[in-house]
C-alpha positions as CSV (number, residue, x, y, z in Angstrom):
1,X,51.1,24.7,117.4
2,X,47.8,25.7,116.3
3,X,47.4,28.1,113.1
4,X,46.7,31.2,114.2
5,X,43.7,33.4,112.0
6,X,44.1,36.7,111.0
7,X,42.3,38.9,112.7
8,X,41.1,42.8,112.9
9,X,40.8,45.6,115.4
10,X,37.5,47.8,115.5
11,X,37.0,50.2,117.8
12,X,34.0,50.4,120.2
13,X,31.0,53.2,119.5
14,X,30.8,55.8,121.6
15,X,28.2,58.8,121.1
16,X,29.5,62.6,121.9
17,X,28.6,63.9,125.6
18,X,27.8,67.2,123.9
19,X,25.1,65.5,121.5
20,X,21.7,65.9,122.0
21,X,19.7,62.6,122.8
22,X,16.5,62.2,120.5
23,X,14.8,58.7,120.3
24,X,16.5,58.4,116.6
25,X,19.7,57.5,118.7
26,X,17.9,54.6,120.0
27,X,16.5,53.2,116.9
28,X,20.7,53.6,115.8
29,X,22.1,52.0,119.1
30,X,19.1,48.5,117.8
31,X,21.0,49.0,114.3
32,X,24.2,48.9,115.4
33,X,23.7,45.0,117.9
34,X,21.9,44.1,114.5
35,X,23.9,44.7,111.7
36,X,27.1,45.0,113.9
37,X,30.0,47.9,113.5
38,X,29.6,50.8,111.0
39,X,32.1,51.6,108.5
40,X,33.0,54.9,110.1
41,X,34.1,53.5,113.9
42,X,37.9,52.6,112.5
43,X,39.4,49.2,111.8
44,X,42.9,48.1,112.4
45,X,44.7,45.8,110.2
46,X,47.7,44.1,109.3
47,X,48.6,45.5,105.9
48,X,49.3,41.8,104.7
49,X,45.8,40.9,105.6
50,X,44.1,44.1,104.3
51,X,45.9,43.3,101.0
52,X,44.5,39.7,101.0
53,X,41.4,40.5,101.4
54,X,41.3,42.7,98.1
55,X,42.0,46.1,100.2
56,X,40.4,49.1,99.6
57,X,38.1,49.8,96.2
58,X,37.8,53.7,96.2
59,X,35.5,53.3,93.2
60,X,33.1,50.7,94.5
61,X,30.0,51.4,96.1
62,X,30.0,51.0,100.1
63,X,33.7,49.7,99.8
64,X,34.0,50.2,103.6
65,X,30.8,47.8,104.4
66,X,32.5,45.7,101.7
67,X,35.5,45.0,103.3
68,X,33.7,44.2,106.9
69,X,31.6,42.1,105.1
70,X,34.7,40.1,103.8
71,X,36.7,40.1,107.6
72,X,33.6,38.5,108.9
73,X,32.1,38.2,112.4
74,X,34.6,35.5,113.8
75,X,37.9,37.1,112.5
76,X,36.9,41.0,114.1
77,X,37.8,42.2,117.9
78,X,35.7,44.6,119.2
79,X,38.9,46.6,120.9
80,X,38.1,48.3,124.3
81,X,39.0,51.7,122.8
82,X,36.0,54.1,121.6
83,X,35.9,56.3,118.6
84,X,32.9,59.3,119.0
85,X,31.0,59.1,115.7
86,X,29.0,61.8,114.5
């Protein structure tokens, strides 16, 4: 039986219906399939995987961004689920 990775949830952008479209959104939307998921769209973890991988560092600089940094590309799921961010 193969060993199976850890692995992390993130939820899927999705922008407000209510929210004005400007071309800034655009230039965001490039950003995002660049740089990948924002630290603001949500992440689920196992607690036993957060843990290892150092948690949270409410004192740090751009903890959040940290953290992704750390899960990497190949151990996130993009989860069919959205989250509206601001």
């Amino acid at each position: 039986m193969p060993v199976r990775r850890p692995r992390a949830g993130i939820f899927r952008y999705a922008r407000s219906p209510y929210a004005d479209t400007r071309i800034r959104d655009g230039f965001k939307f490039l950003a995002r399939l660049i740089a990948g998921p924002s630290a603001q769209q949500g992440l689920l973890i196992a607690r036993d995987h957060y843990e290892r991988l150092g948690g949270y560092a409410p004192d740090a600089r751009r903890s959040e961004a940290r953290l992704l940094r750390q899960l990497g590309r190949s151990s996130r799921t993009l989860l069919r689920s959205r989250i509206m961010v601001a």
